[in-house]
N, C-alpha and C positions, 0 to 999 in steps of 0.2 A: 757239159763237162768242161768245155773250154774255162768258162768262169770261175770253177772250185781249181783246175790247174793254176789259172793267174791268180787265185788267194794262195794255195799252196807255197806258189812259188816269192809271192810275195809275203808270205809269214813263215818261211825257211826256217828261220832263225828262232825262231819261239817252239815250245810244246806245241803239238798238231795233233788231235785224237778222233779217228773217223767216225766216232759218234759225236762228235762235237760238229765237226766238220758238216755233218750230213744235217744237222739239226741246224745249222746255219742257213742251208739251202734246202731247206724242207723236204726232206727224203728223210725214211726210219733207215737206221743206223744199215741193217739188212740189205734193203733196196740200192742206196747208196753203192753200198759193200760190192754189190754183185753188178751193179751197171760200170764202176769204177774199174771193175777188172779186166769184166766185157770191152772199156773204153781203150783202159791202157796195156793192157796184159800182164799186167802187174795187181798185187793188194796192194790198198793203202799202203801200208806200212813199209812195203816192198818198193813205193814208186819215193816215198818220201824219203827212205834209206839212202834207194840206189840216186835220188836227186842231192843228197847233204854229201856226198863221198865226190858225186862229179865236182861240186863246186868247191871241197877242201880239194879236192886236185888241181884245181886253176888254180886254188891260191896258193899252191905249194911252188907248182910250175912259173907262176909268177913271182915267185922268191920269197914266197910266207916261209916259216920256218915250221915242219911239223911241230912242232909241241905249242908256238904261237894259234896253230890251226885246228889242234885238239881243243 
């Protein structure tokens, strides 16, 4: 799981769809699903969420402008 995190976090910034994701690293969309949660305690969509909000917050805190950030 380390490895789909360092893609994650490395393709932030693009569309991420955990059937996409999982078929990347050879897991069915399911398996993926359920070992990802087991991993982070989060779903997908939950961990990508709550990961796009921390980093518009550094860059708000770092003087972005919301509406630049949105």
């Amino acid at each position: 799981m380390t490895d789909v995190l360092q893609y994650i976090h490395a393709h932030i910034r693009e569309p991420l769809f955990a059937g996409e994701v999982a078929h990347l690293f050879g897991y069915s969309r399911w398996y993926f699903c359920e070992r990802f949660k087991r991993y982070t305690g989060k779903t997908f969509v939950e961990y990508v969420r709550y990961y796009r909000i921390q980093l518009s917050a550094l860059e708000i805190l770092s003087g972005a402008k919301v509406q630049e950030v949105a």
